[in-house]
C-alpha positions as CSV (number, residue, x, y, z in Angstrom):
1,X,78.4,163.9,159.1
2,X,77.6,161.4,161.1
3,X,79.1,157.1,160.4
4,X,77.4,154.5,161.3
5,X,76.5,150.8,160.8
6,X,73.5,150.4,158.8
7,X,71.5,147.7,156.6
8,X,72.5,147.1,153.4
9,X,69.3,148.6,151.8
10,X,70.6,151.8,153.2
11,X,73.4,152.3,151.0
12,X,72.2,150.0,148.3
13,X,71.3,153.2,145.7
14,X,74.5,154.5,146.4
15,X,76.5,151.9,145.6
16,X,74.9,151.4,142.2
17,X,74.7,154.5,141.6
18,X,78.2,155.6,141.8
19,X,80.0,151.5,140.6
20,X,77.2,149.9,138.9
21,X,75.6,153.1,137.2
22,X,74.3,150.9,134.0
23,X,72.3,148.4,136.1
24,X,68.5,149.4,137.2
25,X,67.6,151.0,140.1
26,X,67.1,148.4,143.3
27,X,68.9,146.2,141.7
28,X,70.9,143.9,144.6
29,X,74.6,144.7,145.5
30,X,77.5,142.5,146.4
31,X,77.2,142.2,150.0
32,X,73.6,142.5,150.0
33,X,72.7,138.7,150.6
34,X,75.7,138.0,153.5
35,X,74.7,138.0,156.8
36,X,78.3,138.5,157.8
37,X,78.3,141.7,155.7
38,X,79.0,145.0,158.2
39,X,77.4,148.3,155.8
40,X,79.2,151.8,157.2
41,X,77.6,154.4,156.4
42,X,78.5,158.3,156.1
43,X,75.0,159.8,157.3
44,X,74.6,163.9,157.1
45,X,71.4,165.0,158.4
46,X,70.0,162.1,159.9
47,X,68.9,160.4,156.9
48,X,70.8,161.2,153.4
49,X,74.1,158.4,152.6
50,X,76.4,160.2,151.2
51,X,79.4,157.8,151.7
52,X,79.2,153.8,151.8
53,X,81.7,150.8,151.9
54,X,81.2,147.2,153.0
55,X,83.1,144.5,155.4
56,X,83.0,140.9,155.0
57,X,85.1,138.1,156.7
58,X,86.8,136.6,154.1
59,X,90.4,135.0,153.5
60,X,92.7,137.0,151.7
61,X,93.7,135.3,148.8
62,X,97.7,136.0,149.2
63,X,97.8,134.3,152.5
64,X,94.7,132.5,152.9
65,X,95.8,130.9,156.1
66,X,96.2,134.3,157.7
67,X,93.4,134.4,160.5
68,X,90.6,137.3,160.8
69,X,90.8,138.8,157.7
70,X,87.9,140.6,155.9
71,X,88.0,142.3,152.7
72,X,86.5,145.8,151.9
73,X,84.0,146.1,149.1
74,X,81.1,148.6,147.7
75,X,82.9,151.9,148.5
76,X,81.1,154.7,147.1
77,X,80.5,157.9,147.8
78,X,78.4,160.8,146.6
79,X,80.1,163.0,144.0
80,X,79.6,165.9,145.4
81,X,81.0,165.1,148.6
82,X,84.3,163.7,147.2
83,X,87.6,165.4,148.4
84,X,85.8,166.4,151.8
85,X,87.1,163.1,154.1
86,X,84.1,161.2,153.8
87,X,86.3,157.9,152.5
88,X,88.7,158.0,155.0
89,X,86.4,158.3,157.5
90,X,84.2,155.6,156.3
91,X,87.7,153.2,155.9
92,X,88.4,154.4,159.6
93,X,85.0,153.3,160.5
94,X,85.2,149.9,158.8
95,X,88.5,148.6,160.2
96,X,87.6,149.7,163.6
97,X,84.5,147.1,163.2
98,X,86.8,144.6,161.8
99,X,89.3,144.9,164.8
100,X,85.8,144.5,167.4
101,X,85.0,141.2,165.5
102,X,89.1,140.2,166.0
103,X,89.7,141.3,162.9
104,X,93.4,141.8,162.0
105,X,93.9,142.4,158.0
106,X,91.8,144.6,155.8
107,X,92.2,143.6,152.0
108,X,90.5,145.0,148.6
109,X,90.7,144.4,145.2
110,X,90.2,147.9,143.4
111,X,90.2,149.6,140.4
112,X,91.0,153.3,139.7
């Protein structure tokens, strides 16, 4: 396994698939359209997603003063590969490309 920082298009099918299930295939993801968005990507043999989330700068809404925050969104991963550290490295990933772009506070809304 393999992360890295990819286009959106490359983990769009994941993300539906696994939080937007009902929608059609291709359709576009949150994220998708923001040229500030950072995809990570959990890649196993060169080519196959099997673990997604995405970065955006955006205030958090507690303390929306509170400079360089970004908020994590889209985190999916594969079913089959769930339980196996794929997440955590993905999350790892993700606030270590928040901290290169000054980043100081990660923030999600989620739901179980």
């Amino acid at each position: 396994m393999r992360i890295r920082i990819v286009d959106g298009a490359s983990t769009q099918e994941l993300r539906r698939a696994v939080l937007r299930p009902n929608w059609p295939i291709g359709s576009p993801m949150h994220g998708d359209e923001n040229p500030d968005a950072i995809h990570v990507a959990a890649v196993e043999d060169d080519a196959t997603v099997i673990g997604t989330c995405l970065i955006l700068p955006r205030p958090y809404p507690a303390r929306p003063d509170e400079p360089g925050a970004w908020q994590l969104r889209g985190m999916a991963t594969a079913p089959d590969r769930r339980n196996q550290g794929v997440g955590a490295a993905i999350v790892g990933a993700a606030i270590e490309a928040a901290r290169q772009r000054d980043g100081r506070l990660i923030w999600c809304d989620a739901r179980t």
